[in-house]
C-alpha distance (Angstrom), angle and dihedral (degrees) to the residues before:
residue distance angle dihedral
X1 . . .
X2 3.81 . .
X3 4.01 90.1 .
X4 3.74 86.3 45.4
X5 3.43 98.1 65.7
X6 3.86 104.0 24.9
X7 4.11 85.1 57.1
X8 4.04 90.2 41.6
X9 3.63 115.7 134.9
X10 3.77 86.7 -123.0
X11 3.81 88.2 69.4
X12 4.55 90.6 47.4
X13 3.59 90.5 112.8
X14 3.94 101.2 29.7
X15 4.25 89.0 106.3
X16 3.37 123.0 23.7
X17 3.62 104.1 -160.3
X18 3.56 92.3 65.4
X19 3.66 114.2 100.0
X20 3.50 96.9 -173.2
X21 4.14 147.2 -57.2
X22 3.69 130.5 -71.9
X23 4.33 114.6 -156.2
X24 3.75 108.8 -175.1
X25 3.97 116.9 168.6
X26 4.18 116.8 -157.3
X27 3.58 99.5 -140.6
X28 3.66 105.2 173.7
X29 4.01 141.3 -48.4
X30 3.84 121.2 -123.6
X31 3.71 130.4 -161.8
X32 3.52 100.3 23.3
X33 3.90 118.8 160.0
X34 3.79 123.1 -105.8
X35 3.74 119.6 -120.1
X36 3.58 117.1 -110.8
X37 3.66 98.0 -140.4
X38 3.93 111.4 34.2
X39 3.80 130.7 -31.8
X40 3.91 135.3 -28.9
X41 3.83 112.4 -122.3
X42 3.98 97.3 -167.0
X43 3.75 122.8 179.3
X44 3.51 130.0 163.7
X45 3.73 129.0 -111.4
X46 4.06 120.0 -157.4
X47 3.87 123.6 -174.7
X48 3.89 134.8 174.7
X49 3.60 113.9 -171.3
X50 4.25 95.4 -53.9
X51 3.76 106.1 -22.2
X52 4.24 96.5 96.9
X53 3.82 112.2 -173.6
X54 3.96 126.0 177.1
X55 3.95 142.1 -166.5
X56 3.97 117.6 -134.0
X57 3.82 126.2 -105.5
X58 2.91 120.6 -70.7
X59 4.09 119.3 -159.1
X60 3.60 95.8 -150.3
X61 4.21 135.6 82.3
X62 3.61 81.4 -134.6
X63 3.46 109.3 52.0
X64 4.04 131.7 179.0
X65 4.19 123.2 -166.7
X66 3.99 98.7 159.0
X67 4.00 77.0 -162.4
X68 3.51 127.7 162.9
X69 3.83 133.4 -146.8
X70 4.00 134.6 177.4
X71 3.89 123.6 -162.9
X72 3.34 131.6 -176.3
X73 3.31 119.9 -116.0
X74 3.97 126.3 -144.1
X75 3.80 102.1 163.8
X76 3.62 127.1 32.5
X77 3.62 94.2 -153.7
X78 4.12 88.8 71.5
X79 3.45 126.2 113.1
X80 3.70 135.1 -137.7
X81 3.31 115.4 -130.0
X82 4.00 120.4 -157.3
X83 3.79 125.8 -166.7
X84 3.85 136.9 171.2
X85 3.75 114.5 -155.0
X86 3.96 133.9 -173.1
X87 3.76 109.0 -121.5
X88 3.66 102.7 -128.8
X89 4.02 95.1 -174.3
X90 3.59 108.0 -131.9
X91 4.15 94.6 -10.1
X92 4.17 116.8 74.1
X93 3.65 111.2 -63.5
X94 3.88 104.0 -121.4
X95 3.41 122.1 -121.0
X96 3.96 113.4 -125.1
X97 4.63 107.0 173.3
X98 3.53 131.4 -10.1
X99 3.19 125.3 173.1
X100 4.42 130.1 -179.9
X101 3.94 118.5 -133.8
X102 3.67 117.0 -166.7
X103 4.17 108.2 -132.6
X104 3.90 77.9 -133.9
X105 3.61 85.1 71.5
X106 3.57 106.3 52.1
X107 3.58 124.0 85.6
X108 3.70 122.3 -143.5
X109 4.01 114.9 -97.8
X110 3.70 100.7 -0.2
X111 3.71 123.2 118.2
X112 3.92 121.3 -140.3
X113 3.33 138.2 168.8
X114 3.83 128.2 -137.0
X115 3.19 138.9 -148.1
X116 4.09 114.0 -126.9
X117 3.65 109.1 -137.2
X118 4.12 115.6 -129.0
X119 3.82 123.1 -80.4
X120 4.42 82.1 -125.4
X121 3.80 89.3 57.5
């Protein structure tokens, strides 16, 4: 309900330096490596430009959030950037795939996976 009316078409013209809204849902990560030495806590991490946003841990290799998250979008030429981390606790949380989508590259309403690229690479 809060999206609703925050994203209303009352509200188009309410700030001008948005050029639009970006919806991206986390469904779930696949094919993730298991720890050697006790359990992967992965969550995802999503950032445009300085709006950061980020799933829960999950205590699973295969993990599902079926979350949602909106940003507002002031440049087209932004990029998304997706990461899945280890949560370490109170040590570093590890970095396992990231990968960087230009907003140029998405198209409106479809759904796509993507392929994280290695930590090594």
């Amino acid at each position: 309900e809060k999206l609703k009316e925050r994203f209303a078409l009352s509200n188009t013209f309410s700030n001008l330096e948005d050029v639009g809204h970006l919806q991206v849902k986390v469904i779930r990560a696949v094919g993730l490596s298991p720890e050697f030495i006790g359990k992967r806590n992965p969550f995802t991490v999503l950032q445009v430009r300085n709006s950061r946003v980020q799933t829960r841990p999950d205590q699973t290799i295969d993990p599902e959030w079926n979350k949602t998250f909106q940003f507002d979008i002031k440049d087209v030429s932004e990029v998304l950037e997706v990461a899945i981390f280890d949560d370490e606790g109170a040590n570093d949380d590890i970095l396992l795939g990231r990968i960087q989508i230009p907003l140029l590259n998405i198209e409106s309403g479809q759904e796509r996976w993507y392929r994280l690229k290695d930590y090594n690479l």
